[in-house]
Each structure stands twice: as C-alpha cells, then as structure tokens.
N, C-alpha and C positions, 0 to 999 in steps of 0.2 A: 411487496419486497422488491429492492432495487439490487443488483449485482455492479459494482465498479470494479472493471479489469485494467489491467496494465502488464505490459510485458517490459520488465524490468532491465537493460540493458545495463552490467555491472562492469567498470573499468578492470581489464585485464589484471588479475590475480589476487582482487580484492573481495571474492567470494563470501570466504570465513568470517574478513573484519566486518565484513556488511551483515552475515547471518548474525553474528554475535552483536552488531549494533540494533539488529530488528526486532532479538530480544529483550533488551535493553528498551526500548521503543514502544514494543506493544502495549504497554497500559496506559498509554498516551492516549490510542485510539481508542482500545477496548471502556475505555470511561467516558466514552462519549453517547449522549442519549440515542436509541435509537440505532445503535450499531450491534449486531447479531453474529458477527464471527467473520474471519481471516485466516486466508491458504494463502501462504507463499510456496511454489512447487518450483523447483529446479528443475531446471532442461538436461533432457538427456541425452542432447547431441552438442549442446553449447555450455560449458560449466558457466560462463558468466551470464546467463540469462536463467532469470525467473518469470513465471507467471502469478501475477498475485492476483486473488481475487477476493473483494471483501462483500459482505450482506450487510445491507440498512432497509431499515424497517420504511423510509423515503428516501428519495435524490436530496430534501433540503436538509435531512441529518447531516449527509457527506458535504452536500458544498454549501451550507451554512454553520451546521452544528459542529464540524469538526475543522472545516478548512478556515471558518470568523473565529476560531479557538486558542488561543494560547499553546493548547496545548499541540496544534497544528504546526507552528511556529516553530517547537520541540521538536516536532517529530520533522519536520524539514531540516533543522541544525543539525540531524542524528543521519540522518539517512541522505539527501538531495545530491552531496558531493559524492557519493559512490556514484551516482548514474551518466551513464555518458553513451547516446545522448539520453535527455530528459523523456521519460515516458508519456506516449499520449494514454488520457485515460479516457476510458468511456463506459458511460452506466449502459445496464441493459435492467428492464424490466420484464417483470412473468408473461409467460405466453397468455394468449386472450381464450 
C-alpha cells in the first residue's frame, strides 16, 4: 500500500466552496482502480489548510491510473484553483 500526502494550502475564505467542491469531486478519484480510501482533515490552527491523505493499492495507480485519467483532468478543473500555493505531494510506502 502506497499513502499520497499533501497539505492543501486553500486561498483565504475559500474553505466551504472548496469542501463542498471535494464532494462534488470525490467519485472522480474513488473510481479509480486501485484506490482504497481518502481523508481530507482540517487544520486546527489554520482554517485554510488541509491535510489530505489518500491509499492506493500502488504508486502507478495514482500517478498513472488516476493522474493519465480523464477523470484526473475533472478533478483538477474542480479543485486546482482553490490552492494557493500548489501542494507538493509525496507518496510514502509501509514500514519494512
């Protein structure tokens, strides 16, 4: 199992429109093979930052299966412009 994090940095006051686009959004990702579940957690010191963290079953589900996808495309036109700046993301994989 692969873990992909990002700590979502969301333009001042745009919170709501963003949780309410990430609903809108998730069956984008959730339909992609190989993907196993998504936390988006709110900060409790920053209202505009989240931490998101999603499970794939591999690293080439997320950066083949969902980001070469259409439906990747989607999920970028729905969400991309809320962030500012752009999130770095990085997989982490299970302890040995």
């Amino acid at each position: 199992m692969i873990i992909e994090s990002a700590i979502l940095s969301i333009k001042a006051g745009q919170g709501r429109a963003f949780e309410a686009a990430l609903r809108d959004a998730r069956p984008l990702i959730e339909a992609t093979p190989g993907f196993l579940g998504i936390e988006i957690w709110p900060c409790v010191e920053n209202p505009d930052q989240y931490l998101l963290l999603v499970r794939w079953e591999t690293l080439e589900d997320h950066t083949i299966g969902f980001r070469k996808s259409g439906r990747f495309q989607k999920w970028r036109e729905a969400l991309h412009h809320f962030y500012d700046p752009m999130p770095v993301i990085l997989h982490y994989s299970e302890p040995a």
